[in-house]
C-alpha positions in Angstrom: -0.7 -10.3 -39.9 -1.4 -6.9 -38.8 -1.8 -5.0 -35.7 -3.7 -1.0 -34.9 -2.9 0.7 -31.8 -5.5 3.7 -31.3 -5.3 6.1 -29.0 -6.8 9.9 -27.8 -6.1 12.0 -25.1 -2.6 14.3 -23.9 0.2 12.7 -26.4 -2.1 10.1 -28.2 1.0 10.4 -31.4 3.9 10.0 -29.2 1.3 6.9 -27.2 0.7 4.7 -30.4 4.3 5.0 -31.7 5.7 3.9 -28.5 3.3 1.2 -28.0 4.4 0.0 -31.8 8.1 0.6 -31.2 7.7 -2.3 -27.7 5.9 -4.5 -29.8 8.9 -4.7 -32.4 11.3 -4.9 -29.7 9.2 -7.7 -27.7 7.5 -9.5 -30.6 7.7 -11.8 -33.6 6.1 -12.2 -36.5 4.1 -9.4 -39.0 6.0 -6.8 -37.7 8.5 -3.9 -38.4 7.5 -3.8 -42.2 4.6 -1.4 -43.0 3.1 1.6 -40.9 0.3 4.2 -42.2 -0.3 6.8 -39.2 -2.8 9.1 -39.2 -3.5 11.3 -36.5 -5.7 14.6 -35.8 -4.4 17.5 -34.0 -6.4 19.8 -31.4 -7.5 22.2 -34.3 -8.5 19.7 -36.8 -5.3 18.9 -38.9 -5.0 15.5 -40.5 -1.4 14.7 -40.6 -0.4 11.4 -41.8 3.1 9.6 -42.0 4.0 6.1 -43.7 6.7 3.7 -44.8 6.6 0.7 -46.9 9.7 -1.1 -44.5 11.4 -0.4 -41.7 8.4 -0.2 -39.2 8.6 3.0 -36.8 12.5 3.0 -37.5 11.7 3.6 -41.3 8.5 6.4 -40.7 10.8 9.2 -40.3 14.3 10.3 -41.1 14.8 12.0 -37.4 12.1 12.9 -34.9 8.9 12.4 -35.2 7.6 15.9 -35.7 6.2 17.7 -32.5 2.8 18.1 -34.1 2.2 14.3 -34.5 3.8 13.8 -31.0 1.3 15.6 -29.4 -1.7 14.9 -31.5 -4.6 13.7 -29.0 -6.1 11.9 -31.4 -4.0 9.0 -33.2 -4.2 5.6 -35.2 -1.6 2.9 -37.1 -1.5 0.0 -38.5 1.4 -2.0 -39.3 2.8 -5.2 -40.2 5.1 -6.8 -42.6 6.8 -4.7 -45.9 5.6 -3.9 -49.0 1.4 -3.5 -48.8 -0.6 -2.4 -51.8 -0.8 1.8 -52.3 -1.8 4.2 -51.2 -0.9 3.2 -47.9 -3.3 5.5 -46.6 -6.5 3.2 -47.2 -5.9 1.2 -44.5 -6.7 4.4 -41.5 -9.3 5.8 -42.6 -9.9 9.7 -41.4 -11.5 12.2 -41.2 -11.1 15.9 -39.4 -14.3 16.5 -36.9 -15.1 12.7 -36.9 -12.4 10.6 -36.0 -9.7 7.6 -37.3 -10.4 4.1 -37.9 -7.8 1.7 -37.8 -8.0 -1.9 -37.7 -6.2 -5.4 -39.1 -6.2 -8.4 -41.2 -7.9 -6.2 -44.1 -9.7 -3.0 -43.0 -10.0 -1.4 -45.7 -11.6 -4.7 -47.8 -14.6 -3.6 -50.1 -18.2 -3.9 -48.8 -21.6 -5.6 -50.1 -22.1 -1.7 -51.1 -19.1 -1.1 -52.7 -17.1 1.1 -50.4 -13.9 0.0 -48.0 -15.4 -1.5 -44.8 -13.2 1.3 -42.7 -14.6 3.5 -44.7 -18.0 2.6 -44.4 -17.4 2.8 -40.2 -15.8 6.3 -40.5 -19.0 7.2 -42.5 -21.4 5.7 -39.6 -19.5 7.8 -36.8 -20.0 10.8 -39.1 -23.8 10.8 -39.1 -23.9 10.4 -35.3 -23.2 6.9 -34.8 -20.6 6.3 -31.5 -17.4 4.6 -32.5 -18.5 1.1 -31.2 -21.8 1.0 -32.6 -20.4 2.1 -36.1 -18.3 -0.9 -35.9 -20.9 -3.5 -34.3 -22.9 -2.3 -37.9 -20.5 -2.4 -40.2 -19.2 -6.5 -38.9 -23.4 -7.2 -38.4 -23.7 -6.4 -42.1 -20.3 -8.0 -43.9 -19.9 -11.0 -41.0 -17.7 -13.3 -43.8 -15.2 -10.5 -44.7 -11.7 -10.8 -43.0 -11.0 -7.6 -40.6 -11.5 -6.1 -37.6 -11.5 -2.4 -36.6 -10.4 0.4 -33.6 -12.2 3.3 -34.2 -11.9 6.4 -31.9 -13.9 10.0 -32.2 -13.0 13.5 -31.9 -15.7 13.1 -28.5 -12.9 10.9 -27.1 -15.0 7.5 -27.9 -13.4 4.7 -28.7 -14.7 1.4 -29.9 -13.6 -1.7 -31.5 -14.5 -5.3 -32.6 -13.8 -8.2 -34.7 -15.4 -10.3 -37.8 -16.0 -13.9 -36.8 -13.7 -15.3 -39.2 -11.1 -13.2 -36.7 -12.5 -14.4 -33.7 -11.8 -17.6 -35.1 -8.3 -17.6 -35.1 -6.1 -18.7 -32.0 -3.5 -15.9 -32.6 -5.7 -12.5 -32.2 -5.7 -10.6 -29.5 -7.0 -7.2 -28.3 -6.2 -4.6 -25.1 -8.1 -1.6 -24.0 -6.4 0.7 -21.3 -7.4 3.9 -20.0 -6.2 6.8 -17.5 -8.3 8.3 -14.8 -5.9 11.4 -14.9 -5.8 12.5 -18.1 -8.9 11.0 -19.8 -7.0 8.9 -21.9 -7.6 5.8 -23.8 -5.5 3.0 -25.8 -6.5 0.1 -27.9 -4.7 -2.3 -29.7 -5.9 -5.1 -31.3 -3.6 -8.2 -33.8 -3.1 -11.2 -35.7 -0.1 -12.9 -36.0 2.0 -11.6 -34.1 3.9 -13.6 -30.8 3.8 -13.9 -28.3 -0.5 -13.3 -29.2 -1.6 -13.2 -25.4 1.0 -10.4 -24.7 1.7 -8.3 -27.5 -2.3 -6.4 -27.1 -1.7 -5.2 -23.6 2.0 -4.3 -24.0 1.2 -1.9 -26.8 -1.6 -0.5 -25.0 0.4 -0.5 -21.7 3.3 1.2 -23.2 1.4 3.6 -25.4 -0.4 4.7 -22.2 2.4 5.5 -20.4 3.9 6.8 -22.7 1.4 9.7 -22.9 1.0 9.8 -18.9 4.7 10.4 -18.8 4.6 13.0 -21.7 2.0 14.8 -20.1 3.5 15.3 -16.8 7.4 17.3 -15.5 9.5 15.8 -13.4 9.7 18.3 -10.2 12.2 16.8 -7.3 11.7 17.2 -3.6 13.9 16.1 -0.5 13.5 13.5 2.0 15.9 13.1 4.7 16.0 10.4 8.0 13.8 11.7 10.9 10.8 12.3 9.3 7.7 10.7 10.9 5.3 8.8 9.9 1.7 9.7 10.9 -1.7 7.3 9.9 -3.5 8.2 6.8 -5.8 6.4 4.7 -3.7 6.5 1.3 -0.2 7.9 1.5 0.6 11.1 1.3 3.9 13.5 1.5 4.0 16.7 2.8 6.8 19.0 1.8 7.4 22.8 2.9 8.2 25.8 -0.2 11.6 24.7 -0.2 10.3 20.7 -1.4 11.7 19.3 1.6 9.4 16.3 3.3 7.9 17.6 6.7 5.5 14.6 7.6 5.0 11.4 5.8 0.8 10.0 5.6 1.3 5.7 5.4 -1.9 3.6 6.3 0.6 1.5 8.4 2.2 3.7 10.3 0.3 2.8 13.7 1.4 -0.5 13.2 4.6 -0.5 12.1 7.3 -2.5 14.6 10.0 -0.4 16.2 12.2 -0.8 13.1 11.2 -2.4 10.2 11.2 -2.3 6.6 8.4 -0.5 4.2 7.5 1.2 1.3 6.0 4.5 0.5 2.9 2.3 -1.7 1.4 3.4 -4.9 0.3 6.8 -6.2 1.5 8.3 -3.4 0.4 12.1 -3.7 3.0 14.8 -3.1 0.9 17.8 -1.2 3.1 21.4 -0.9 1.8 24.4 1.8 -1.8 22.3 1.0 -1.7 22.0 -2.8 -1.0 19.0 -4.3 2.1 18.7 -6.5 1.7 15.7 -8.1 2.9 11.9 -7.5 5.7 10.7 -6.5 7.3 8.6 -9.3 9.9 6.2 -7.1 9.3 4.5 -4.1 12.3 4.4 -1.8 13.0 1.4 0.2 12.5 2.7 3.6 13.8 1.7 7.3 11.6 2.8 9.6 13.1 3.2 13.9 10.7 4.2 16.4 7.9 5.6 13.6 10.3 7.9 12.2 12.5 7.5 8.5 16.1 6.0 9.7 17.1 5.7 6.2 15.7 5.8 2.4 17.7 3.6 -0.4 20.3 3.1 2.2 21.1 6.8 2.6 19.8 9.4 5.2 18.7 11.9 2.7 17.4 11.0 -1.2 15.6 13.2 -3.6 12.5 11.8 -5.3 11.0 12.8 -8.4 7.4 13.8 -8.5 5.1 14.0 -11.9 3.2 17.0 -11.9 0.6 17.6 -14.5 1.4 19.9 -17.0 -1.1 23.4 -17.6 -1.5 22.2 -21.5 -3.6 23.2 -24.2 -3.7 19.4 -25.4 -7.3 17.6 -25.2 -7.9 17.1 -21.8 
């Protein structure tokens, strides 16, 4: 009846709301109610936003303020309306350590008296990585009813269930990271449908989300009668002015006289030898005699390319 989305790197604020604003528009079930935020910014700050109803539509009158946007450390929870104050108990945080986030009932009492979330924010604060804080805290309450995401200001993140969660059919959990940036998502839920899916869409989402954030959109030119030459990944070179000069395809030695191919995946965008980024569209291309004939059905398109911004944001 809950789900946490956790996330650190570039964007981690803007990541988890997204990933929390597909899971209402996908999903069914404890959702769109609830939501206690917490995140940490890159000196320190704890900044925390909440609503009792309304899920991310109710957390804030207009924008979400930049700060929390591009806080590279963040964690939620939500579900359905109305949850016992403050609704801060259930993310635990604290500046130089980290966030713990969880569902079902994180912030539940211990054998020793303190909130279990608690008790794993405490762990990660004497030394402990995220994952083993949490491995302790279920190995020493295994009949209570939660489970926990916990990341670190080191960039750690861990998480993990009590067996009486395991034991349901509807929980599910998603971990994704990003080679580029360094950033990690994790989601994890109860009760909410479809179960198998909703994990890796918030995740997925969140993820991009902060890939996308982290990146400006730069354009460069392609037009018809650029050739292809063979390259192990593909590659496009472009001149000062952004225009294409030579296309890199692993295929292009084999290609029939005129045919039909794509550009691939992560195809890198080099300008006068210094990468500019990736290319973020592939163009249907129609290849004559190993040269472009046309692109999208046109003989010239512009694509955009995501370039990595120069950021003071946790890299």
């Amino acid at each position: 009846m809950t789900i946490g989305i956790a996330a650190t790197g570039p964007w981690a604020g803007a990541g988890v709301l997204a990933g929390l604003r597909a899971v209402e528009a996908v999903g069914r079930g404890a959702i769109k109610g609830f939501v206690s935020l917490a995140v940490l910014t890159e000196s320190q700050e704890l900044l925390r936003a909440e609503t009792q109803d309304g899920g991310t539509k109710g957390l804030f009158a207009d924008q979400p303020p930049e700060r929390i946007l591009s806080a590279p450390y963040a964690a939620l929870i939500s579900s359905g309306p109305n949850r016992p104050t403050p609704l801060s108990q259930f993310v635990a945080a604290a500046p130089g350590v980290g966030l713990v986030t969880g569902h079902r009932f994180p912030h539940m009492v211990a054998k020793d008296g303190n909130p279990l979330n608690a008790n794993v924010l405490a762990s990660m604060g004497s030394g402990l990585s995220a994952q083993t804080a949490i491995d302790d805290v279920i190995a020493a309450n295994p009949e209570l009813d939660a489970g926990f995401v916990a990341l670190s200001t080191k960039g750690e993140i861990g998480w993990g269930n009590m067996p009486s969660v395991l034991r349901r059919f509807d929980h599910g959990a998603a971990t994704r990271n990003c080679e580029e940036t360094g950033a990690v998502v994790t989601a994890l839920h109860n009760a909410i449908y479809p179960h198998r899916a909703i994990a890796l869409v918030a995740s997925e989402v969140a993820l991009d989300e902060m890939r996308l954030r982290d990146t400006t959109i730069r354009t460069i030119t392609v037009s018809s009668g650029v050739e292809l030459s063979l390259g192990e990944r593909p590659e496009i070179h472009v001149d000062k002015a952004s225009h294409a000069t030579r296309i890199l395809h692993p295929q292009a030695q084999v290609l029939a006289k005129e045919t039909s191919v794509g550009m691939g995946d992560r195809v890198k965008v080099v300008q006068v030898g210094e990468i500019l980024g990736w290319l973020g569209h592939e163009p249907f291309m129609v290849i004559r005699n190993g040269s472009i004939f046309t692109l999208d059905g046109q003989t010239e398109v512009e694509l955009p390319v995501h370039t990595r911004q120069v950021s003071t944001q946790h890299s």
